[in-house]
C-alpha positions as CSV (number, residue, x, y, z in Angstrom):
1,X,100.9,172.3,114.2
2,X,102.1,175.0,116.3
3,X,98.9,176.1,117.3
4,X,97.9,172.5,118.9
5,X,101.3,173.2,120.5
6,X,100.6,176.3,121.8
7,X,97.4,175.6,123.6
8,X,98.9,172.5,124.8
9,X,102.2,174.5,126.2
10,X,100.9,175.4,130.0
11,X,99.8,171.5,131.0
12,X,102.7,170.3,129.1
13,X,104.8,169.5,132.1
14,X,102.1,168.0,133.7
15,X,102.3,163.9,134.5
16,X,104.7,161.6,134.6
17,X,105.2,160.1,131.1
18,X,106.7,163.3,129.7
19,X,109.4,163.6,132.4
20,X,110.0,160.0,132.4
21,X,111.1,160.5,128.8
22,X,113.3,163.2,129.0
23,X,114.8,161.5,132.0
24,X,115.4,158.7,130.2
25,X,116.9,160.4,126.9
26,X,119.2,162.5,128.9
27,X,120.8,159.5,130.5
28,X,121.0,157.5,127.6
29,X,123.2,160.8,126.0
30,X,125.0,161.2,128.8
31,X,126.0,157.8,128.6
32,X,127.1,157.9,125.0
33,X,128.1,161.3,124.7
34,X,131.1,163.2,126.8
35,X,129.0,166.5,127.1
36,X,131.7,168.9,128.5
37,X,131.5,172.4,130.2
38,X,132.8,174.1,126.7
39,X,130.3,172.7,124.6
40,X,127.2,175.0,123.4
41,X,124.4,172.9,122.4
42,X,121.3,173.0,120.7
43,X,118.2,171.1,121.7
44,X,115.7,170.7,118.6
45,X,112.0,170.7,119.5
46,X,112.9,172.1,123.0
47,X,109.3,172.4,123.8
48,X,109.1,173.5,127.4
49,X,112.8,172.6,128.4
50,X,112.6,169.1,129.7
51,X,116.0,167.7,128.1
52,X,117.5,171.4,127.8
53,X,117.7,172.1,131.2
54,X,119.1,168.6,132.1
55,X,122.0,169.2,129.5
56,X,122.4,172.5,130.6
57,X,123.8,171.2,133.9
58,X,126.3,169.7,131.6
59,X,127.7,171.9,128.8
60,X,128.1,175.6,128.7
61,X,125.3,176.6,126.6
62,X,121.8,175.7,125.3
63,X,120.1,176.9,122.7
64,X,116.3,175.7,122.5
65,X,114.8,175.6,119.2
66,X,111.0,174.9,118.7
67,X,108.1,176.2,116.2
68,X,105.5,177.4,119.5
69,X,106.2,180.4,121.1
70,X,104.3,179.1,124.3
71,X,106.2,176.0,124.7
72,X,109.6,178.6,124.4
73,X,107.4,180.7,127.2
74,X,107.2,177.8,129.6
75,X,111.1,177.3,128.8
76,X,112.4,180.6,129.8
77,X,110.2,180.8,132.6
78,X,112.2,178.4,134.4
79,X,115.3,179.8,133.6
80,X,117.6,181.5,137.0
81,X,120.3,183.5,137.7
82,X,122.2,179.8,138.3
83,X,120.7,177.4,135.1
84,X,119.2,179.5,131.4
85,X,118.7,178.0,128.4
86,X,118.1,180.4,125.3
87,X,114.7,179.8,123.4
88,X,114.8,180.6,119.7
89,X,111.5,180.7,117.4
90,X,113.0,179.7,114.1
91,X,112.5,177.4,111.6
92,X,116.2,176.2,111.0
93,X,115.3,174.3,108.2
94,X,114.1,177.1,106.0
95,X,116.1,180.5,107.9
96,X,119.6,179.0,109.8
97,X,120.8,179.9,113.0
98,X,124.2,181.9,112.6
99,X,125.8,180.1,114.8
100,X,126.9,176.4,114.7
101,X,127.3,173.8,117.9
102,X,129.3,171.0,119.4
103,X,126.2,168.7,119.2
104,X,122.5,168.3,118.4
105,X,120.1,167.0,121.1
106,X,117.0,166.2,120.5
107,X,113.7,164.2,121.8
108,X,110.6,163.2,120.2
109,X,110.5,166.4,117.9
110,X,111.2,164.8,114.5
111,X,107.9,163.0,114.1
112,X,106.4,166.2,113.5
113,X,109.0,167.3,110.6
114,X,108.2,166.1,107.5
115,X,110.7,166.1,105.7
116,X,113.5,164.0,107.5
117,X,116.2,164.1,105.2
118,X,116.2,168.0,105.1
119,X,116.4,168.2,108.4
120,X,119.5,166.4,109.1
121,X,121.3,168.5,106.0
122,X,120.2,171.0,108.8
123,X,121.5,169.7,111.7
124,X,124.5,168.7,109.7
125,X,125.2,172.6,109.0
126,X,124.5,174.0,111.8
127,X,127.7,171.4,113.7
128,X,130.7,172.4,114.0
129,X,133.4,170.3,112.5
130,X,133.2,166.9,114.5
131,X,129.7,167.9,116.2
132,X,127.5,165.3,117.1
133,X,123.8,164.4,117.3
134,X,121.5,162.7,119.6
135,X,118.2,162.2,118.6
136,X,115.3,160.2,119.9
137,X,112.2,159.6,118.8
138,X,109.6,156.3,118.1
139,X,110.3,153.3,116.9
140,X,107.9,152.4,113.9
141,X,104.3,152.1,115.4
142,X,101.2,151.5,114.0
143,X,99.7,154.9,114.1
144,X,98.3,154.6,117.8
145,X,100.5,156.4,119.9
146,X,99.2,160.1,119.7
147,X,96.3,159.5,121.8
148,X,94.8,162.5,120.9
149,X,95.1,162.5,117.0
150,X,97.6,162.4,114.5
151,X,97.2,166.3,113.1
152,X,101.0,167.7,112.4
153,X,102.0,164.0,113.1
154,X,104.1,163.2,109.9
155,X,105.7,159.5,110.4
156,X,104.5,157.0,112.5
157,X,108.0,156.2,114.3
158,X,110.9,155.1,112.4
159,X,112.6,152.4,110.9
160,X,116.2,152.3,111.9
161,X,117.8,150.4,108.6
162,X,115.7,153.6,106.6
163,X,116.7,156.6,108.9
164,X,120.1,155.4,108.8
165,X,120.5,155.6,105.2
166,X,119.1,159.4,105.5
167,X,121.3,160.8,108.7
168,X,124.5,159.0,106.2
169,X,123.3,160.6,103.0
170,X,123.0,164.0,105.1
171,X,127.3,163.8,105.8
172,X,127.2,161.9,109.2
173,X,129.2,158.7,110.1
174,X,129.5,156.5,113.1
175,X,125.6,156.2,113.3
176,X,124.5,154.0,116.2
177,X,121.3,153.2,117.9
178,X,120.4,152.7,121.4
179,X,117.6,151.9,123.1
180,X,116.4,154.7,125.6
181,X,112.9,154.3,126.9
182,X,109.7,152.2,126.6
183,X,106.7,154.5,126.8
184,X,103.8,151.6,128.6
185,X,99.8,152.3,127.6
186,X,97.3,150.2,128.2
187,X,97.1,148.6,124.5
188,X,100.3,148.1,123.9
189,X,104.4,149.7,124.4
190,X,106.0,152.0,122.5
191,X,109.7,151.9,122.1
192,X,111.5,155.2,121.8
193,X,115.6,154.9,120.5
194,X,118.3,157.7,120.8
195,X,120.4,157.6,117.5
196,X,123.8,159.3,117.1
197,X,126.0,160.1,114.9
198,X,129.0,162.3,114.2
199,X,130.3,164.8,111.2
200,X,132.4,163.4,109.0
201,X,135.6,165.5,109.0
């Protein structure tokens, strides 16, 4: 999956629909979430730094997490003496950050992880006590969306009732979904939600 990612990395940024999205996901977090100039922050499936640098302006720190080197080379190449975001290669699912954050952000990353549940146990470790997440992604769709294939695609979108069950059985509470984006093609829309949720205490 990386590879597709990698090659993809230096027209990433190019056209509107990506933008549009992480436009739209960063102002349905920042009007759900207080993101504060203390908080350090990690953005899952940072890619190139669309939603990172957004929060960035926000919170005190961001960490970008993503699988592709290139996409983490398109991220710290817009980084300045005024706005950085940190890029980390990892897998946090099988080697951890040492480090935990005030919150989770993260859009239209978790499609490609296969195994959901393990990946909020993740997230849930790496929060500090009282952290939150804010995650979008799909809506459940018929397979359709990925224009150019489904390879490293592992869900088509998500049911809400079903990924609530998970992020609770993972140790978050308060889960609540929000409607964040609508992504227009010519056969049909695709609905993208931001879920969030908070450690339980």
């Amino acid at each position: 999956m990386s590879e597709r990612f990698n090659k993809a990395a230096a027209e990433w940024d190019k056209g509107d629909m990506r933008q549009n999205i992480a436009h739209a996901v960063f102002q349905t977090i920042s009007n759900r979430i207080s993101l504060l100039n203390t908080m350090h922050i990690m953005d899952f499936g940072a890619g190139t730094g669309l939603l990172s640098f957004k929060i960035a302006q926000m919170v005190q720190q961001v960490v970008g997490v993503d699988l592709s080197e290139k996409m983490l080379e398109q991220l710290e190449s817009k980084n300045s003496d005024k706005l950085r975001v940190e890029a980390i290669c990892q897998n946090i699912c099988e080697t951890p950050l040492e480090k935990q954050f005030h919150g989770i952000v993260s859009s239209m990353a978790m499609h490609h992880v296969e195994d959901t549940a393990d990946l909020f146990r993740a997230f849930h470790a790496h929060l500090k006590r009282d952290g939150f997440i804010a995650i979008a992604d799909l809506e459940a769709e018929d397979g359709t969306f990925h224009s150019h294939g489904n390879e490293g695609v592992h869900h088509f979108g998500f049911d809400r009732d079903t990924l609530r069950k998970t992020i609770e059985d993972a140790g978050f509470e308060h889960v609540r979904f929000h409607h964040a984006h609508t992504i227009e093609k010519e056969t049909q829309d695709y609905p993208i939600f931001l879920v969030t949720a908070s450690k339980k205490s």
